[in-house]
PyMOL Python script that loads the backbone (N, CA, C, O; Angstrom):
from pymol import cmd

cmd.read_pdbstr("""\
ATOM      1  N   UNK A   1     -26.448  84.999  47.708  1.00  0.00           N
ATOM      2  CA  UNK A   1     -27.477  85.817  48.292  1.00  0.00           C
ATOM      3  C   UNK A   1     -26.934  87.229  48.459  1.00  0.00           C
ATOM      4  O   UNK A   1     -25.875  87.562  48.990  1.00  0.00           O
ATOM      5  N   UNK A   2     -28.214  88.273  47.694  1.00  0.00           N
ATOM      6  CA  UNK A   2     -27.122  89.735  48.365  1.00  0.00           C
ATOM      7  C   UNK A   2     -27.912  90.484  49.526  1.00  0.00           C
ATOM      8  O   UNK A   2     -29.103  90.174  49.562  1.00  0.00           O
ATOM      9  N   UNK A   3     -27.622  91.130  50.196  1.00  0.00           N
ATOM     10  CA  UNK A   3     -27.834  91.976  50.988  1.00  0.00           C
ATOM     11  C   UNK A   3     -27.245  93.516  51.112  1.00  0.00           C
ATOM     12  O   UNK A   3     -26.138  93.954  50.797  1.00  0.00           O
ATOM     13  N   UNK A   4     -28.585  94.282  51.783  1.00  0.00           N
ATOM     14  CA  UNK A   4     -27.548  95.334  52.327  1.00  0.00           C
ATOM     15  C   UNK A   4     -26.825  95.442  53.233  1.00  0.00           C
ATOM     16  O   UNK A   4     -26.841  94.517  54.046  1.00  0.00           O
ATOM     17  N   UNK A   5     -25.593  96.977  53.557  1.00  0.00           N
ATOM     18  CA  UNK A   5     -25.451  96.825  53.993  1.00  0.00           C
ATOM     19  C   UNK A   5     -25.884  97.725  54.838  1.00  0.00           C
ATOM     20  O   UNK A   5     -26.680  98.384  54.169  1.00  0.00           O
ATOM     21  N   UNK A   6     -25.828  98.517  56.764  1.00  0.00           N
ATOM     22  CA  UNK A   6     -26.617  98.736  56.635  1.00  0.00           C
ATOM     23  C   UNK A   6     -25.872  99.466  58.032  1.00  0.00           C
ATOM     24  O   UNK A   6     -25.093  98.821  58.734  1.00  0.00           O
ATOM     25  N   UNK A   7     -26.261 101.013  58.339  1.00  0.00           N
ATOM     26  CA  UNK A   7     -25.738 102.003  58.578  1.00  0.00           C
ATOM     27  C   UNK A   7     -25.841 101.298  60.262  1.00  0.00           C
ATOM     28  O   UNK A   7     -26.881 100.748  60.628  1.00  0.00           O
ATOM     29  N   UNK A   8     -24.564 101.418  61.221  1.00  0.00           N
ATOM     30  CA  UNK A   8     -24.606 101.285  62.894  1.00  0.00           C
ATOM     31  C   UNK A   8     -23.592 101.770  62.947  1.00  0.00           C
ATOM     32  O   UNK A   8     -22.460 101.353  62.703  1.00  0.00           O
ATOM     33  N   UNK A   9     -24.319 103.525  63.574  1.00  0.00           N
ATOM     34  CA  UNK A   9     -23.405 104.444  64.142  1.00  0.00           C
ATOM     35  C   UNK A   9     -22.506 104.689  62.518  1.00  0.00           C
ATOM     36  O   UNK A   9     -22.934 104.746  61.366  1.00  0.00           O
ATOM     37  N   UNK A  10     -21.078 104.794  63.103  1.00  0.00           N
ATOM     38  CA  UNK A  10     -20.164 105.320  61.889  1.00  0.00           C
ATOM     39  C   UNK A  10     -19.988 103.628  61.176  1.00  0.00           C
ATOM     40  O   UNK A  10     -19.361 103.632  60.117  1.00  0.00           O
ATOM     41  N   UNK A  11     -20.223 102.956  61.408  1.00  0.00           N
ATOM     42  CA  UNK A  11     -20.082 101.307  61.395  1.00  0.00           C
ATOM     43  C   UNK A  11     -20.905 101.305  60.132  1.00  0.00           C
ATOM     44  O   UNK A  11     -21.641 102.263  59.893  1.00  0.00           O
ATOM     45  N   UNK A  12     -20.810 100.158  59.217  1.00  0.00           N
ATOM     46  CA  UNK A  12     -21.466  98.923  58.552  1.00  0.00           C
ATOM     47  C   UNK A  12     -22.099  97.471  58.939  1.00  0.00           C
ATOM     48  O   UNK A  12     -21.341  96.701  59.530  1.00  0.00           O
ATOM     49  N   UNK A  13     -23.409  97.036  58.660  1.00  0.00           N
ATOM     50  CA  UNK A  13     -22.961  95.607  59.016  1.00  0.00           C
ATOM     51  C   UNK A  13     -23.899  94.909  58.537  1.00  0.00           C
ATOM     52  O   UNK A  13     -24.586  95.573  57.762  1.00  0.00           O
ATOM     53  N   UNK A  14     -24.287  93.687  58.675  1.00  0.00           N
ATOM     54  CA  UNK A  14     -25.018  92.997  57.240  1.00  0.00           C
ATOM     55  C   UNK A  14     -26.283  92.283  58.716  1.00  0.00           C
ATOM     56  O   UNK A  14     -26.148  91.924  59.886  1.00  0.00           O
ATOM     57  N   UNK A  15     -27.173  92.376  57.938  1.00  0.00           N
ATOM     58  CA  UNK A  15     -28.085  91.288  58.731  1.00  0.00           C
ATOM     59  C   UNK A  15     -27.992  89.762  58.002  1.00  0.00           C
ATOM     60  O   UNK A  15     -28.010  89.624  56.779  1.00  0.00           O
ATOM     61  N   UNK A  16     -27.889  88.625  58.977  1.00  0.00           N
ATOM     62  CA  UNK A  16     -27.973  87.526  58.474  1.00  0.00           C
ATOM     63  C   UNK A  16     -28.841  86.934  58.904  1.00  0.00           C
ATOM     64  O   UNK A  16     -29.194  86.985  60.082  1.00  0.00           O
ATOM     65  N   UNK A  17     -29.481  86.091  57.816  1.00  0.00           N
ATOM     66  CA  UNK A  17     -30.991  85.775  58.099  1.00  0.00           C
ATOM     67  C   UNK A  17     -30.609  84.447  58.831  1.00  0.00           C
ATOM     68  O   UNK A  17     -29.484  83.974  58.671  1.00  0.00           O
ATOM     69  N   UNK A  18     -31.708  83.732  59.782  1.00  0.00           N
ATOM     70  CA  UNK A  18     -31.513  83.075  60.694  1.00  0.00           C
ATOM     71  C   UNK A  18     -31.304  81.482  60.222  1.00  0.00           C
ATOM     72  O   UNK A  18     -30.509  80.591  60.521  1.00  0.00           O
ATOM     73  N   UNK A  19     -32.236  81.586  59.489  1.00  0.00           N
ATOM     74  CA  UNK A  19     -31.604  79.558  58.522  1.00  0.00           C
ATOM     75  C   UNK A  19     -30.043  79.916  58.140  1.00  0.00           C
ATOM     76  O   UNK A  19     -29.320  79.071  58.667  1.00  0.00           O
ATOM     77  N   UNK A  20     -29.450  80.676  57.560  1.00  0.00           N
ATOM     78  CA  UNK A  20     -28.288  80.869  57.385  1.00  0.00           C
ATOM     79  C   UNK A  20     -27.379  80.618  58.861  1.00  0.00           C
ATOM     80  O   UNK A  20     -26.431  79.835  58.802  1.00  0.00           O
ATOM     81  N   UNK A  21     -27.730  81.370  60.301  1.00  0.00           N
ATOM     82  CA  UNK A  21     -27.078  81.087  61.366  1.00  0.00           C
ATOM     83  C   UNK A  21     -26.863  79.851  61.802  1.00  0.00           C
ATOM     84  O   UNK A  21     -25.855  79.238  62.154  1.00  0.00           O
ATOM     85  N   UNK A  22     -28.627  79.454  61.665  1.00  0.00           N
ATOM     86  CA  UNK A  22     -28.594  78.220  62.391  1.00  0.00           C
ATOM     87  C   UNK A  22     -27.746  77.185  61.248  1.00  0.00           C
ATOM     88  O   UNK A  22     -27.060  76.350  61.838  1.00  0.00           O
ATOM     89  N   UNK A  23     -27.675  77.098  59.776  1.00  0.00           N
ATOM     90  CA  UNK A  23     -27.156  76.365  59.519  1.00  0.00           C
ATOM     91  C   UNK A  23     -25.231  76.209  59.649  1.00  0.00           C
ATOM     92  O   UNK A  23     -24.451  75.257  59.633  1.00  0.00           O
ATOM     93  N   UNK A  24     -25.110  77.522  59.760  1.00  0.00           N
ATOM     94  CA  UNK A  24     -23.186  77.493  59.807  1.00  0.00           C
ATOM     95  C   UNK A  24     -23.125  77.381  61.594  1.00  0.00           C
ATOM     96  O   UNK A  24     -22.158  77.112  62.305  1.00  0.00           O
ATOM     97  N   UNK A  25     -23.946  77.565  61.814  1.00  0.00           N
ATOM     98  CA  UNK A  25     -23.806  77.048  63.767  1.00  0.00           C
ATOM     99  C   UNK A  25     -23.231  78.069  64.370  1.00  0.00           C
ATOM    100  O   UNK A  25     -22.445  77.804  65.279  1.00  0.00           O
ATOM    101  N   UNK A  26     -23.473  79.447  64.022  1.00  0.00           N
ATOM    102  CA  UNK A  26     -22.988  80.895  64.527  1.00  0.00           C
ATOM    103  C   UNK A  26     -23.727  80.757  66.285  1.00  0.00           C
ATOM    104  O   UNK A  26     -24.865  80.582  66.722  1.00  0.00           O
ATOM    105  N   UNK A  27     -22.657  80.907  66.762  1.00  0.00           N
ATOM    106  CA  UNK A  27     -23.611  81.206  68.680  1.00  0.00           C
ATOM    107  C   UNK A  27     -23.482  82.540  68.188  1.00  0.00           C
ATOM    108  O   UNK A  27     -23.456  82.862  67.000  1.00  0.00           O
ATOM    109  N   UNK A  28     -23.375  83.574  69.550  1.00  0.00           N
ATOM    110  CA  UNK A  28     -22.877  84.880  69.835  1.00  0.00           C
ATOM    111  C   UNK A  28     -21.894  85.388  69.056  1.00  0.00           C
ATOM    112  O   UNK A  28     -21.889  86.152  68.091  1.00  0.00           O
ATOM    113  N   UNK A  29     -21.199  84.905  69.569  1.00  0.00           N
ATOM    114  CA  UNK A  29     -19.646  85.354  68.776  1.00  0.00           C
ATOM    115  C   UNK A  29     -19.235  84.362  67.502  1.00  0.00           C
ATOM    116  O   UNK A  29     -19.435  83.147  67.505  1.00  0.00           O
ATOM    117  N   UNK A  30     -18.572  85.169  66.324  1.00  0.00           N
ATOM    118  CA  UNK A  30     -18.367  84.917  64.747  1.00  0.00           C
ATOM    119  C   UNK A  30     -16.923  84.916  65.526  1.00  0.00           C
ATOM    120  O   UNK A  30     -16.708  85.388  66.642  1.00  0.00           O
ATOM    121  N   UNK A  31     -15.717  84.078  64.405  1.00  0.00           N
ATOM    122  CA  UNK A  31     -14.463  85.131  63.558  1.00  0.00           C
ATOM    123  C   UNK A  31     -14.467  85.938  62.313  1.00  0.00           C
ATOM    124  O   UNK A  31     -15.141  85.794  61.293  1.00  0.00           O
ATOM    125  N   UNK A  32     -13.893  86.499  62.510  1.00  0.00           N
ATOM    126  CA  UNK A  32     -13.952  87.504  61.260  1.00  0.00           C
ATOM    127  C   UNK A  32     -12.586  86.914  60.385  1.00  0.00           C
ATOM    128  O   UNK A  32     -11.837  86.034  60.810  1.00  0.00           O
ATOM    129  N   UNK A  33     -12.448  87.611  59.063  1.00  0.00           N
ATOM    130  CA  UNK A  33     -11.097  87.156  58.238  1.00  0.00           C
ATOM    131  C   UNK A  33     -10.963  87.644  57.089  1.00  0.00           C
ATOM    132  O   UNK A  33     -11.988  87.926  56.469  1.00  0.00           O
ATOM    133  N   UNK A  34      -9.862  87.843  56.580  1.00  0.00           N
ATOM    134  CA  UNK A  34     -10.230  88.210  55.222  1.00  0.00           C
ATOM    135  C   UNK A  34      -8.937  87.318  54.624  1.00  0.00           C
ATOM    136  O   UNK A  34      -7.796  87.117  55.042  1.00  0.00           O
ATOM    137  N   UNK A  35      -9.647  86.907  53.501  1.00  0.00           N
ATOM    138  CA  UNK A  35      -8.545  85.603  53.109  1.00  0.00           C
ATOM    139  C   UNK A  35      -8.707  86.452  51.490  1.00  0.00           C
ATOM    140  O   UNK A  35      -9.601  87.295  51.417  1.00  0.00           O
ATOM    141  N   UNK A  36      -7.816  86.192  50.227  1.00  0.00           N
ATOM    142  CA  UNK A  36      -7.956  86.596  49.189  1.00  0.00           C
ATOM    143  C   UNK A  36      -9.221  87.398  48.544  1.00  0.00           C
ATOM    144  O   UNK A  36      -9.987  87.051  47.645  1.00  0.00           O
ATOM    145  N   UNK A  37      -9.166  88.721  49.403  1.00  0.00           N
ATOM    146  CA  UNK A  37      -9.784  90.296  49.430  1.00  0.00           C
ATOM    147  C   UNK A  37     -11.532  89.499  49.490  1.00  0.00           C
ATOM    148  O   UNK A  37     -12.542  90.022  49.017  1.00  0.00           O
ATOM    149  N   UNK A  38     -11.485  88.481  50.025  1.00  0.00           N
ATOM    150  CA  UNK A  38     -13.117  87.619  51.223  1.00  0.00           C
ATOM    151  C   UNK A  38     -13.258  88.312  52.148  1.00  0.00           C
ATOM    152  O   UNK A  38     -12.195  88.814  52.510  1.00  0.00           O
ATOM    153  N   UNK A  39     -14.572  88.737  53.041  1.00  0.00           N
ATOM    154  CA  UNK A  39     -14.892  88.523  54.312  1.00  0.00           C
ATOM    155  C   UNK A  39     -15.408  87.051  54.664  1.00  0.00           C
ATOM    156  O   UNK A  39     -16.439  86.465  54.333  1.00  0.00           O
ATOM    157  N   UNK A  40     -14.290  86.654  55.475  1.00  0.00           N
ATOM    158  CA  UNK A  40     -14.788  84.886  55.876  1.00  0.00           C
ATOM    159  C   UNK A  40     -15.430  85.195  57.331  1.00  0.00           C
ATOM    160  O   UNK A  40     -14.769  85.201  58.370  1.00  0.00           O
ATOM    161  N   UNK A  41     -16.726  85.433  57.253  1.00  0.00           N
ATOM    162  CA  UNK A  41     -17.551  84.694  58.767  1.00  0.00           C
ATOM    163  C   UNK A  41     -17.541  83.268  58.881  1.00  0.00           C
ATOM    164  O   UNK A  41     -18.119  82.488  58.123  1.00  0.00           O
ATOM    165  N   UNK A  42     -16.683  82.912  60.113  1.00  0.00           N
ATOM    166  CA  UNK A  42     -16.791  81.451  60.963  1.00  0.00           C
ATOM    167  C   UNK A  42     -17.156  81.496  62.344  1.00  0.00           C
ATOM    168  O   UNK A  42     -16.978  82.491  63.047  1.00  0.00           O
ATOM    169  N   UNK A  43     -17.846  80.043  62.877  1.00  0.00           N
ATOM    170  CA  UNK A  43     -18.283  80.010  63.926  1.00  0.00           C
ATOM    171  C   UNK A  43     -17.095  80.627  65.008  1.00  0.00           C
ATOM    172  O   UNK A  43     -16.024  80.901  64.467  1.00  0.00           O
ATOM    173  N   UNK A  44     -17.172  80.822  66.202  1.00  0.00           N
ATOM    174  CA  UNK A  44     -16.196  80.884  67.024  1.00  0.00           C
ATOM    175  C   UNK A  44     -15.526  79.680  67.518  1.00  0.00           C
ATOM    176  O   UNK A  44     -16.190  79.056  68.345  1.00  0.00           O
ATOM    177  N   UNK A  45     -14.600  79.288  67.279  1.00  0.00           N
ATOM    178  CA  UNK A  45     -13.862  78.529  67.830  1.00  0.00           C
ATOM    179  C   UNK A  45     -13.269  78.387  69.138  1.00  0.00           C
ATOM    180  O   UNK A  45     -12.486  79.336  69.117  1.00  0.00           O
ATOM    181  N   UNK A  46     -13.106  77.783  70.369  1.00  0.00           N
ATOM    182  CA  UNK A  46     -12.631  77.511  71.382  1.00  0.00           C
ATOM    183  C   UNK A  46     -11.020  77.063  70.897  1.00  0.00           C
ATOM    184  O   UNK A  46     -10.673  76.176  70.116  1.00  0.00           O
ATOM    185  N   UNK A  47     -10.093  78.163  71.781  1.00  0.00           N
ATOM    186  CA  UNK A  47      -8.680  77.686  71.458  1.00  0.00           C
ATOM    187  C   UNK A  47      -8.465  76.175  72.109  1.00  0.00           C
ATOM    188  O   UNK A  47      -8.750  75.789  73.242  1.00  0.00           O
ATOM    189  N   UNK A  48      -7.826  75.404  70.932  1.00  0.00           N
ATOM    190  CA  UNK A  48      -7.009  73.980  71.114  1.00  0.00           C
ATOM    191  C   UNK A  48      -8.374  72.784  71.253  1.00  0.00           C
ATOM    192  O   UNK A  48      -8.057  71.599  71.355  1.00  0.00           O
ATOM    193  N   UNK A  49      -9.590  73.095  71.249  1.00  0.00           N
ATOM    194  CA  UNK A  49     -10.852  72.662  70.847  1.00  0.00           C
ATOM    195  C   UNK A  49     -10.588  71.443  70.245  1.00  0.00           C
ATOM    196  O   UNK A  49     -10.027  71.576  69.157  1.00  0.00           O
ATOM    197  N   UNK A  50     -10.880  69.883  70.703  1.00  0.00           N
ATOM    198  CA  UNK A  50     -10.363  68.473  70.367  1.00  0.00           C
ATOM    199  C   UNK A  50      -9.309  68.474  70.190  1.00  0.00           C
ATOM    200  O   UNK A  50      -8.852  68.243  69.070  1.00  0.00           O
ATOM    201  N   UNK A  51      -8.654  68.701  71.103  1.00  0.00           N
ATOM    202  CA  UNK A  51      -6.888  68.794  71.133  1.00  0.00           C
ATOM    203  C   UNK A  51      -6.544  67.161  71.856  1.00  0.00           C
ATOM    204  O   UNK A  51      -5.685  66.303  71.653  1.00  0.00           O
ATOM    205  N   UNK A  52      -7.810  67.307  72.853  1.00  0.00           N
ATOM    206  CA  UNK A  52      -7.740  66.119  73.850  1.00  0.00           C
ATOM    207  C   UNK A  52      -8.393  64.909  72.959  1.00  0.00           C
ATOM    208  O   UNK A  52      -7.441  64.146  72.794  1.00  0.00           O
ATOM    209  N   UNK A  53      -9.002  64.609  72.609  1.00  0.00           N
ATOM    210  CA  UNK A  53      -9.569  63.528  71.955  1.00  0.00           C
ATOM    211  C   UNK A  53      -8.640  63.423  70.697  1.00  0.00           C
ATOM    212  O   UNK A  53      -8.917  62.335  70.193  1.00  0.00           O
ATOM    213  N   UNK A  54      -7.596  64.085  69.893  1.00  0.00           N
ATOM    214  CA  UNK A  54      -6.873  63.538  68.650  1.00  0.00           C
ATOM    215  C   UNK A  54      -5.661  63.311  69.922  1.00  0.00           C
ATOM    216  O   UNK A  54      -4.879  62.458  69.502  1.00  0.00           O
ATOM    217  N   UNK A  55      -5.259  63.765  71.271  1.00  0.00           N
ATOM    218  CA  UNK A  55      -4.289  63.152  71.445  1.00  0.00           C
ATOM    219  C   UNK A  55      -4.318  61.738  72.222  1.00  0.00           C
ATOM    220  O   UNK A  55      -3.508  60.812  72.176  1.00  0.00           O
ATOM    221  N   UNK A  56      -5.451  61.869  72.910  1.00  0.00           N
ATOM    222  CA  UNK A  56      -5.948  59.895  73.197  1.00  0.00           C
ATOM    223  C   UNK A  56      -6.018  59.453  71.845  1.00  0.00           C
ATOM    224  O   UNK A  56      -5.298  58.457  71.775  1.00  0.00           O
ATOM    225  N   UNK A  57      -6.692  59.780  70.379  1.00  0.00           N
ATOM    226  CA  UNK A  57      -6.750  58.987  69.373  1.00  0.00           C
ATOM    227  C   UNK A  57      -4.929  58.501  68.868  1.00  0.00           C
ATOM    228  O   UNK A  57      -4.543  57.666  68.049  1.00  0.00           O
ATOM    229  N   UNK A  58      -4.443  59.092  69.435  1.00  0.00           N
ATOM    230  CA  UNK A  58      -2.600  58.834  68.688  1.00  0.00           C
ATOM    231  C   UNK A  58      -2.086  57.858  69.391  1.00  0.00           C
ATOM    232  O   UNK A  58      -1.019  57.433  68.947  1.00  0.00           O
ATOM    233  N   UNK A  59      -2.552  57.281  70.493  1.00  0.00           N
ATOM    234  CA  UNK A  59      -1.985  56.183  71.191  1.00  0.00           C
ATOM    235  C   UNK A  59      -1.336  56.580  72.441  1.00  0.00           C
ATOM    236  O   UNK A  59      -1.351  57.723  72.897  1.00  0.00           O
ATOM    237  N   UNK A  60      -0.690  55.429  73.033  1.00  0.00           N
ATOM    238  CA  UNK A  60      -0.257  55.683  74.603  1.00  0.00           C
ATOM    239  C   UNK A  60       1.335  56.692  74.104  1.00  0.00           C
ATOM    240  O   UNK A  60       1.931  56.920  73.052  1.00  0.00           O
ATOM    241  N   UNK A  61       1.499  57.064  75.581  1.00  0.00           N
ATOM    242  CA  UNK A  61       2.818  57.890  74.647  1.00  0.00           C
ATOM    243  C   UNK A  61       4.029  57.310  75.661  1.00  0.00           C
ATOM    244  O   UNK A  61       3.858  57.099  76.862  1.00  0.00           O
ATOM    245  N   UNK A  62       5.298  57.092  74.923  1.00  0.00           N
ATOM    246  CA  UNK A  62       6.364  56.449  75.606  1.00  0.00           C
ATOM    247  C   UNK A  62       7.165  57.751  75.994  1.00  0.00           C
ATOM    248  O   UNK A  62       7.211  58.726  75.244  1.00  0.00           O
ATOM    249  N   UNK A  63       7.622  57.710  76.888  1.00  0.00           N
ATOM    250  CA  UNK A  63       8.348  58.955  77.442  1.00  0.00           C
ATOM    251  C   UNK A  63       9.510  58.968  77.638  1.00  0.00           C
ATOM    252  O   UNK A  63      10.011  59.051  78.760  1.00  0.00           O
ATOM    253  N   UNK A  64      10.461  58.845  76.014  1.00  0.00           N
ATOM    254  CA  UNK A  64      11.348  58.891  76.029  1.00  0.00           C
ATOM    255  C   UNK A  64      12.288  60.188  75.184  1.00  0.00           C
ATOM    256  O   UNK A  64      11.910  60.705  74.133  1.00  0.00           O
ATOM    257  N   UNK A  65      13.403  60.501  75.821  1.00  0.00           N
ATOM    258  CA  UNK A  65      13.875  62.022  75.249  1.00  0.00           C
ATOM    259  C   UNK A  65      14.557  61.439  73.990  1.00  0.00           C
ATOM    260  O   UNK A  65      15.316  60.473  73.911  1.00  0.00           O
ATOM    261  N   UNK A  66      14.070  62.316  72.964  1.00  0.00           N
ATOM    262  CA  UNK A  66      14.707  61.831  71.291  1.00  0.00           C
ATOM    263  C   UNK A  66      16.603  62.560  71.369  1.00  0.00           C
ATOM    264  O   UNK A  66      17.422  62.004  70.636  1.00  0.00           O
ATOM    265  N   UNK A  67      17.047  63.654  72.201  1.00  0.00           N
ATOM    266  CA  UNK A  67      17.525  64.212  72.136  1.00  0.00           C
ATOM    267  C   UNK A  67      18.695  63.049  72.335  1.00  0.00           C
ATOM    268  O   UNK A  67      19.604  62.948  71.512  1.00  0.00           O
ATOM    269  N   UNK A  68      18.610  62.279  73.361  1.00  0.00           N
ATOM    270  CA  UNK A  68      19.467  61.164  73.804  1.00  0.00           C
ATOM    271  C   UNK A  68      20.417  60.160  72.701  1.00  0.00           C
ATOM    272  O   UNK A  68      21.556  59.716  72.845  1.00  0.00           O
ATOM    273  N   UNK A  69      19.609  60.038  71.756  1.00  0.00           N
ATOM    274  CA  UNK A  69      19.956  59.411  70.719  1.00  0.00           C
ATOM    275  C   UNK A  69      20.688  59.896  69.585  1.00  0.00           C
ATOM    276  O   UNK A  69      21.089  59.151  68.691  1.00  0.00           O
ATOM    277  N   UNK A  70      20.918  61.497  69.619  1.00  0.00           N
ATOM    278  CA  UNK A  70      21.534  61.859  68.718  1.00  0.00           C
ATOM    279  C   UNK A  70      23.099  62.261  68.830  1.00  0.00           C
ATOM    280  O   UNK A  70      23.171  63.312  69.467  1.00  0.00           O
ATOM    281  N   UNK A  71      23.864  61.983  68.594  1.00  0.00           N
ATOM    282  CA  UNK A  71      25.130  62.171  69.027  1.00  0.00           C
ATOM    283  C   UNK A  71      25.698  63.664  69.491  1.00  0.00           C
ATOM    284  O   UNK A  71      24.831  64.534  69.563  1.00  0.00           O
ATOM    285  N   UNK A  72      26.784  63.977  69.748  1.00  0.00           N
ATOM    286  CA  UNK A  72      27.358  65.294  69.869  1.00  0.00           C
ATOM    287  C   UNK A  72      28.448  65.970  68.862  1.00  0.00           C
ATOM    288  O   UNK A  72      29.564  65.455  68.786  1.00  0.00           O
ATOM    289  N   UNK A  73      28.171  66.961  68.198  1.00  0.00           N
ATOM    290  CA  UNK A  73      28.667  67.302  66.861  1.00  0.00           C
ATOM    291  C   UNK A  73      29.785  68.220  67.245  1.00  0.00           C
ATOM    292  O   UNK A  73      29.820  68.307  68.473  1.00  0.00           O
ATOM    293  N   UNK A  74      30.630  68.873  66.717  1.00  0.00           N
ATOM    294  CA  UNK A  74      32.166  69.833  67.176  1.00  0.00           C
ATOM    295  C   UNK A  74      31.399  71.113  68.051  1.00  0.00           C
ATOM    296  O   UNK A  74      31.927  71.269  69.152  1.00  0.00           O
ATOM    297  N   UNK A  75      30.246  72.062  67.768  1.00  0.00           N
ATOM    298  CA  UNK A  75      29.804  72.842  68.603  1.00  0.00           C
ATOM    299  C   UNK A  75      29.317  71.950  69.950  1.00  0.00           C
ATOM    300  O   UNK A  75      29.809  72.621  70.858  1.00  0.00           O
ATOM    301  N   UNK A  76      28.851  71.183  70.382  1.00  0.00           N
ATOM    302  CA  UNK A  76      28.337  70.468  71.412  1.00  0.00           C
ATOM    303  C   UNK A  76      29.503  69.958  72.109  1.00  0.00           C
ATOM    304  O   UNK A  76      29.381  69.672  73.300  1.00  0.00           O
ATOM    305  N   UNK A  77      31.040  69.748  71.303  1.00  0.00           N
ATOM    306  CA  UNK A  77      31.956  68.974  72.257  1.00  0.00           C
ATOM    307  C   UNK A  77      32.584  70.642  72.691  1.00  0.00           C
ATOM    308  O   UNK A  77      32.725  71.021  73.854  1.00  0.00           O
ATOM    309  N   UNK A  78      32.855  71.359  71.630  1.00  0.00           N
ATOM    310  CA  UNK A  78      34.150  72.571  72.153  1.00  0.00           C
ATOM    311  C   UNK A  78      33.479  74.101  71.883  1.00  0.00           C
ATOM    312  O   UNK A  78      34.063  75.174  72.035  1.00  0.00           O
ATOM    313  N   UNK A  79      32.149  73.899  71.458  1.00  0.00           N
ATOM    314  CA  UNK A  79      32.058  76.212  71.634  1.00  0.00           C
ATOM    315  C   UNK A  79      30.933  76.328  72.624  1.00  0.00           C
ATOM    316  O   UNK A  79      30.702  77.467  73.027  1.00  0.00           O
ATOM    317  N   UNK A  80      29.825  74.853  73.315  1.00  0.00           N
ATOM    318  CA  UNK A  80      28.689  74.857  73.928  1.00  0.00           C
ATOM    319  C   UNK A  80      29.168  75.840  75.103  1.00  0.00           C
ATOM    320  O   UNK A  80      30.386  76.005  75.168  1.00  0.00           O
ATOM    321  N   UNK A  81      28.442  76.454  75.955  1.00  0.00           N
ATOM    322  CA  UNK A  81      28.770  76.810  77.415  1.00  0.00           C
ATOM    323  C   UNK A  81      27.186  77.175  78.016  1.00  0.00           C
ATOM    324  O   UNK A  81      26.261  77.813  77.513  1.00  0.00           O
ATOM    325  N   UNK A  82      27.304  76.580  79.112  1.00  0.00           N
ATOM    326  CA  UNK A  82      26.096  76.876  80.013  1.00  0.00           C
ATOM    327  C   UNK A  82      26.217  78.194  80.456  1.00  0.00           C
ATOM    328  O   UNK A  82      25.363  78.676  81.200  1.00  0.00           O
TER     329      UNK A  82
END
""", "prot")
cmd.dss("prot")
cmd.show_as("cartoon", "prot")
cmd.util.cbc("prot")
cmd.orient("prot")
C-alpha cells in the first residue's frame, strides 16, 4: 500500500488507515525501528511482558547454587582477594 507523506510542522508522517491499526493492534503508542534501511512500526510492548507466565510454564525451581559444584582452579586457591 503507498501513501503520502505528509507535512507536521518541520516533521513528516504517514496516516494509517484504521483496518490497518486495528489489525496490527496499534493502541496509542507504536515502536519505531529501522532494521535493514525498514521503518518497522510495532505495537508497544510492555517491558518483560509474559515474563511471569513462561516462568510458571518452566516448572518449580530448586534453589540450589551451581557455583558449589564447581571446583577451585590456581586463581581461586592463590591470586583471589576479597
Amino acid at each position: 500500500m503507498k501513501t503520502e507523506l505528509v507535512r507536521i510542522g518541520n516533521s513528516r508522517g504517514i496516516r494509517i488507515p484504521k483496518p490497518l491499526i486495528e489489525q496490527c493492534g496499534f493502541g496509542d503508542e507504536v515502536d519505531l525501528r529501522i532494521e535493514n534501511e525498514c521503518l518497522i512500526i510495532s505495537p508497544e510492548r510492555v517491558a518483560r511482558e509474559g515474563w511471569e507466565e513462561k516462568f510458571r510454564a518452566a516448572g518449580p525451581v530448586e534453589d540450589e547454587l551451581l557455583l558449589g559444584t564447581v571446583s577451585a582452579n590456581q586463581f581461586d586457591r592463590k591470586e583471589w582477594r576479597w
